[in-house]
VOMAR-160587 format. One record per residue (C-alpha): y, x, z. Coordinates in steps of 0.2 Angstrom, whole numbers, padded with zeros to 4 digits, always signed. Layout:
residues N
YXZ...
***
This chain:
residues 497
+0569+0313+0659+0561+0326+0651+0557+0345+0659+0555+0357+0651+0538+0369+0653+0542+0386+0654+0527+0397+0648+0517+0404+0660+0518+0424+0662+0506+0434+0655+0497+0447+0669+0495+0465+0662+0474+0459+0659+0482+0449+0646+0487+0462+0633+0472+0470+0635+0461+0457+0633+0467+0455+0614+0464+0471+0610+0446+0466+0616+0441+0459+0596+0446+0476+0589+0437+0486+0599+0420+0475+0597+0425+0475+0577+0425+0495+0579+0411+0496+0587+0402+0485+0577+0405+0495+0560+0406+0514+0568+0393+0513+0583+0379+0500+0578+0383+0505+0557+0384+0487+0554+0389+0481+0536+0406+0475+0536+0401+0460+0530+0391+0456+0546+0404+0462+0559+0418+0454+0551+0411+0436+0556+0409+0442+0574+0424+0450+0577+0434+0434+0571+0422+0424+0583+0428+0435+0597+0446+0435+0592+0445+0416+0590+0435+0416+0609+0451+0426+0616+0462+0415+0606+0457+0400+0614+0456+0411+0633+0475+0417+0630+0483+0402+0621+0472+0387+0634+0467+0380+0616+0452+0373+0609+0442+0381+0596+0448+0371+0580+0465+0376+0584+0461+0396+0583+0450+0395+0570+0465+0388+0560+0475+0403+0562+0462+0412+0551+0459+0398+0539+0478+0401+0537+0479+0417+0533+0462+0418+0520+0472+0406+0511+0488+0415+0510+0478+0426+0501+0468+0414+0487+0475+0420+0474+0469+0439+0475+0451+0434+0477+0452+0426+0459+0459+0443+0452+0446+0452+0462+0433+0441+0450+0443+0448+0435+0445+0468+0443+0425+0469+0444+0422+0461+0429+0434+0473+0417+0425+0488+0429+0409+0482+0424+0416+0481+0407+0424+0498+0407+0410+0510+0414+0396+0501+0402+0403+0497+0385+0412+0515+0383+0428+0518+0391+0423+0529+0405+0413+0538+0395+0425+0540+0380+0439+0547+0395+0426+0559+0403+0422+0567+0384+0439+0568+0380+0443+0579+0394+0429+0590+0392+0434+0596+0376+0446+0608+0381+0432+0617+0391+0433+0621+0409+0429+0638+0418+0427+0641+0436+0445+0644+0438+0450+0628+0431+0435+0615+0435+0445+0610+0452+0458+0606+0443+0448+0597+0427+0438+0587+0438+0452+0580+0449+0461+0576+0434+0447+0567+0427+0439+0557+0440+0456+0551+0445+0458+0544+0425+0440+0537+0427+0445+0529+0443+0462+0522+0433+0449+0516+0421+0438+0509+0432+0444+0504+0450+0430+0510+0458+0431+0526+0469+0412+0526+0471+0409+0524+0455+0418+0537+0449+0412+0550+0461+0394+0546+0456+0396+0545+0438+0406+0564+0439+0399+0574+0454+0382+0577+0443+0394+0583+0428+0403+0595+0436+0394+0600+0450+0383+0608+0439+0396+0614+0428+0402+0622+0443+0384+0629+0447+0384+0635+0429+0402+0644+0429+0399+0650+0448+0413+0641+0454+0416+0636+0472+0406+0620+0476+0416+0616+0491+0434+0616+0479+0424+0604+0467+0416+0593+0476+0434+0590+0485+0442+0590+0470+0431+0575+0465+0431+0565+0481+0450+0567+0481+0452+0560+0461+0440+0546+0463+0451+0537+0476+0467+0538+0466+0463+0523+0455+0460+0515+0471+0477+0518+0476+0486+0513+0458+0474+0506+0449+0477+0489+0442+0458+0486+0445+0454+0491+0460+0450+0480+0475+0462+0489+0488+0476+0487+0476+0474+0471+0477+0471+0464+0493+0484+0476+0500+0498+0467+0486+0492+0451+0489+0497+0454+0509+0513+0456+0508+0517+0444+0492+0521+0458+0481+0515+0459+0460+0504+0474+0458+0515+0481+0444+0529+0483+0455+0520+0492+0465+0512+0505+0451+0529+0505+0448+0536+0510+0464+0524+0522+0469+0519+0529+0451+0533+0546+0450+0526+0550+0467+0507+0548+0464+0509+0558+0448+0517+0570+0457+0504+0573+0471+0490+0573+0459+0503+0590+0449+0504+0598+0468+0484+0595+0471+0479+0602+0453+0489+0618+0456+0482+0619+0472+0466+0616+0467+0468+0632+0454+0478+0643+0465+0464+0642+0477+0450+0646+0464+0462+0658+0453+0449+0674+0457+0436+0663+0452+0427+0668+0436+0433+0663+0416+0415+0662+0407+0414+0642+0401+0401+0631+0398+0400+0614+0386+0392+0600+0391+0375+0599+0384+0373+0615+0394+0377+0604+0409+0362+0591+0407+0352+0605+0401+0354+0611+0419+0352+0594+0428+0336+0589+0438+0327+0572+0433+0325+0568+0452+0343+0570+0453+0343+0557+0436+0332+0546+0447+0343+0548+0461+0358+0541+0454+0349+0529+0445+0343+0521+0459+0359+0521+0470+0374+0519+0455+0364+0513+0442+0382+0508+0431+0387+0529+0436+0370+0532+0428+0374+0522+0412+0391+0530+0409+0380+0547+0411+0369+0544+0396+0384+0538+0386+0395+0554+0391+0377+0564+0387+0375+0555+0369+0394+0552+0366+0406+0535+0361+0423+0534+0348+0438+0541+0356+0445+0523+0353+0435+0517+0367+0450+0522+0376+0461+0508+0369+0457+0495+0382+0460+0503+0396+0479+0508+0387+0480+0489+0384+0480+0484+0403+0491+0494+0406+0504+0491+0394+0505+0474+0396+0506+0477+0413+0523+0485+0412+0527+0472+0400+0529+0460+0416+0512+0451+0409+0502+0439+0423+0489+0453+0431+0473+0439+0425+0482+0441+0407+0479+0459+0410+0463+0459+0415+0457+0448+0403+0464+0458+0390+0455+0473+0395+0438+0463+0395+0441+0455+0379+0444+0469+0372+0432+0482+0377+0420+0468+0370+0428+0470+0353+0430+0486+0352+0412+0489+0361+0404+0478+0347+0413+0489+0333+0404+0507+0344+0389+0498+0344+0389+0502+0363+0387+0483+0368+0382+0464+0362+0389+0447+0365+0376+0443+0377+0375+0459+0388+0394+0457+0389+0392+0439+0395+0376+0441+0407+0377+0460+0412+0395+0463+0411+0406+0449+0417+0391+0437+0427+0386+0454+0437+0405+0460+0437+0409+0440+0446+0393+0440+0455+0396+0457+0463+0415+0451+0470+0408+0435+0477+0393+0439+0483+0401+0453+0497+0419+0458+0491+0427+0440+0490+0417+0435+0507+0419+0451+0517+0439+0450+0515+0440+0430+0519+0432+0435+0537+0442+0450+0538+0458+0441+0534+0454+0427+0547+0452+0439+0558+0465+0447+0554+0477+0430+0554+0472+0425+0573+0473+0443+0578+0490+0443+0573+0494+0425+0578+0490+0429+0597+0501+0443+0593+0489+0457+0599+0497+0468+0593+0516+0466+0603+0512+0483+0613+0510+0493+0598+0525+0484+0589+0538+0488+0603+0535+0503+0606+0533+0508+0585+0552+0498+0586+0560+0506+0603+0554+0527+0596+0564+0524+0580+0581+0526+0577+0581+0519+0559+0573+0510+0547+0565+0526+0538+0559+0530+0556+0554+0511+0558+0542+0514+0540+0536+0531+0545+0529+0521+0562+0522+0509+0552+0515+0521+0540+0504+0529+0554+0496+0513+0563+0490+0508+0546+0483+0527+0547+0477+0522+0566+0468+0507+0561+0458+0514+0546+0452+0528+0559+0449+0514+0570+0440+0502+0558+0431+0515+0547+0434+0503+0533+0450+0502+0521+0445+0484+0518+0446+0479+0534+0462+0491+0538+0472+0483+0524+0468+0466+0529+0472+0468+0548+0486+0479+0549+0496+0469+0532+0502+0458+0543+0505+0467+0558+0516+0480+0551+0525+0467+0540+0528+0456+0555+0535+0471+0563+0548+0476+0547+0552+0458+0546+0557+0456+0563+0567+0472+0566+0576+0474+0550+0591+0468+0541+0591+0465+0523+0609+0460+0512+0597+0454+0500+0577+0447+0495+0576+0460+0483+0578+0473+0498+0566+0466+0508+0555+0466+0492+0556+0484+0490+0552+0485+0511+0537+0476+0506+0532+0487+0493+0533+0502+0502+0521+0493+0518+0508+0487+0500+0508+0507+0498+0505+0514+0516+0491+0499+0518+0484+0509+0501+0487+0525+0504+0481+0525+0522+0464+0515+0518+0461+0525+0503+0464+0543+0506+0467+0542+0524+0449+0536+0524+0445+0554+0517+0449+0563+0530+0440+0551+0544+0422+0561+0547+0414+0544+0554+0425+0534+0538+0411+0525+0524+0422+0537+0513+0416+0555+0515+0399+0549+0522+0395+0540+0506+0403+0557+0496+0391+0569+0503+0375+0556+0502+0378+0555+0483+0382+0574+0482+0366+0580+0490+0355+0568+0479+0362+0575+0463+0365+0590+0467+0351+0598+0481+0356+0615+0479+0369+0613+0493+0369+0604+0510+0385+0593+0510+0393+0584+0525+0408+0573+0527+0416+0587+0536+0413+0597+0519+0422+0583+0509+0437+0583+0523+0436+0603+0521+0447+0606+0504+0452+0587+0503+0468+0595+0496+0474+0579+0486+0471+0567+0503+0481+0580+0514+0496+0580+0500+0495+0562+0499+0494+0557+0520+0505+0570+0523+0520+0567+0508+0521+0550+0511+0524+0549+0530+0537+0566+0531+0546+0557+0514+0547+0540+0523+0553+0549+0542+0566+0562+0533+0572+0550+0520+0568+0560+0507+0558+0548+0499+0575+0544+0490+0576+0560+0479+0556+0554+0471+0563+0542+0456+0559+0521+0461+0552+0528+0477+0566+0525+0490+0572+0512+0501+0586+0500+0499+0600+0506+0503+0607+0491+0512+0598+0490+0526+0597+0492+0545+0587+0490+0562+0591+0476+0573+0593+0484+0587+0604+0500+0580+0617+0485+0571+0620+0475+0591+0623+0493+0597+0638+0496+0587+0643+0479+0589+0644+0480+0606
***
């Protein structure tokens, strides 16, 4: 006869000692600077030592659990290839550069350069699905432009930081988008789709903010051959040597491309909300930013093959592809030895509904990027966590509800990493803003608690997203609300009983 083996109790050591991995992966990345790409590895040896301590397992067995989850996630590493090819693509044949030019026609002023350069950093960063990027090819434009105009430096160089991250939250390109779609098991145009009325939005709100704060700022205007005029060569070099793609889109901007360099940006997305496979997409744009580059005269057959698209797939494999298969194992076996069940009850016993339950949820992802200091890393821990958490305490009538849960946990993983990065002093985010900003522009001594200062766009972001989630409001904002039809666990066997 057979008996059954209870588990044995866990002692109140035992909770703690699975928090044990996060801290060493945040002390790794915030203390000791490590690349992220070095503390992964460790803290998934760390989790997988615990693992094996808590669960009386061997080593084969934990490891498993983070073999498991990097290939949940298989397919976004192949669209990862194709996102950093169709960047590459998009800053050097034209594209950018064509968007920049465009927007500057109309002539900015120091009243209205807040607003002109969040406007156009966060269509570069559409374009391009690189934050970075982005804020490395425009900070030398307009910070100049604002020198020139005797705008407020702090306004601009906010406005930029705050632009450049919103491809990273919508873009079709951008790595973050990805990974954090490819978590929950949710197409990347569904989730432009639900979160587009709202992003657009916030970007309206930051502009007028951006140009209420600076409306007793001067109107004399500036073009920009005036700007480059202006600009050192050291700060040339500088940007040459730490962005050289930002440099690149630089000389185009300075020398000028066609307008209808635009086109293959337009093309993504179109077919996109067409309902088109995201690699279609993205080979799409590639395909023809080439054609349309060779018509510009702004790119050849061979640097598209060997400049573009081999450095574009080299650069995702070689860190980007790595870095988020250790992070997602670490990730997995974190979440397999269910280290995070503190958090979880106590984000499910606080709320009294499933808007409350989302808000919850919302705000550990926020947690965990402070903790972290990477988005990267963010996304791919707390994914699962807060999807286990929805999963398990919510009742859905149908899949398509608990679809559009999993949309909404695809945007706060996003939103958190991206713009809650923003305004985390110690986050790679603001640290990397200001390092650019001082080498292109040494007229000024930036910090990342200047970037945080007049962050407006990251504050309206953060903070419109969780009182939308907590309030319910979120349903009056078009394809942005929840199902209807659904309802906590525990608030349904109360009125049952």
């Amino acid at each position: 006869m057979e008996t059954e083996v209870k588990p044995k109790k866990q002692g109140i050591w035992t909770p703690i000692l699975k928090f044990i991995p996060l801290i060493v992966f945040a002390a790794l990345v915030i203390v000791f600077k490590l690349d992220l790409l070095i503390a992964a590895p460790f803290a998934t040896f760390a989790a997988a030592a615990v693992y094996m301590i808590t669960e009386r397992c061997r080593f084969e067995k934990a490891f498993s659990r983070g073999l498991k989850a990097a290939s949940n996630i298989t397919l976004v590493f192949f669209i990862l290839m194709f996102a950093y090819g169709v960047a590459e693509c998009f800053m050097a044949t034209g594209v950018g550069a064509a968007l920049i030019n465009l927007a500057l026609r109309l002539g900015v002023t120091a009243r209205t350069i807040a607003p002109a350069a969040i406007l156009v950093t966060c269509l570069l960063s559409v374009a391009t699905g690189s934050s970075w990027g982005t804020f490395a090819a425009c900070a030398p434009i307009f910070l100049w432009m604002n020198h020139l105009v005797g705008g407020d430096v702090l306004l601009t160089v906010c406005a930029i930081a705050g632009g450049a991250c919103f491809g990273d939250n919508i873009g079709m390109i951008s790595d973050v988008t990805v990974l954090s779609c490819g978590m929950q098991d949710v197409k990347i145009i569904d989730r432009v789709k639900h979160q587009s009325v709202w992003s657009i939005l916030c970007l309206m709100i930051s502009m007028a903010v951006f140009y209420f704060a600076g409306r007793d700022l001067p109107t004399v205007r500036v073009d920009v051959e005036q700007v480059f005029a202006q600009i050192p060569q050291d700060s040339f070099d500088a940007l040459a040597e730490q962005r050289p793609s930002a440099w690149q889109l630089l000389q185009q901007v300075r020398t000028g491309v066609p307008y209808y360099m635009i086109v293959p940006m337009l093309v993504v997305i179109v077919l996109s909300f067409l309902g088109t496979h995201t690699l279609l997409c993205l080979g799409a744009g590639m395909v023809s930013s080439l054609l349309l580059g060779l018509l510009a005269g702004t790119i050849s057959i061979s640097d598209w093959l060997s400049d573009m698209l081999l450095k574009g797939f080299g650069d995702a494999g070689s860190w980007t592809v790595v870095m988020m298969m250790w992070v997602a194992a670490f990730g997995g076996i974190m979440n397999a030895m269910n280290a995070f069940d503190p958090l979880a009850k106590l984000v499910v016993k606080i709320s009294r509904n499933v808007h409350q339950l989302m808000g919850w949820c919302g705000l550990l992802c926020l947690v965990g990027n402070m903790a972290l200091a990477d988005e990267a890393a963010q996304v791919a821990t707390m994914s699962p966590i807060v999807r286990d958490i929805v999963e398990k305490n919510v009742d859905c009538e149908t899949e398509d509800d608990a679809y559009k849960l999993r949309l909404r946990l695809a945007t706060y993983t996003s939103s958190m990493g991206i713009y809650g990065s923003e305004l985390v002093p110690w986050h790679c985010f603001p640290v990397f803003f200001a390092a650019i900003a001082n080498a292109v522009y040494p007229m000024y001594h930036f910090t990342s608690f200047d970037i945080i200062s007049k962050n407006y766009m990251s504050f309206i972001v953060i903070g419109s997203i969780l009182i939308l989630s907590f309030t319910g409001w979120d349903r009056i904002i078009p394809m942005f609300g929840l199902p209807k039809n659904v309802k906590l666990r525990k608030a349904k066997k109360q009125t049952e009983g």
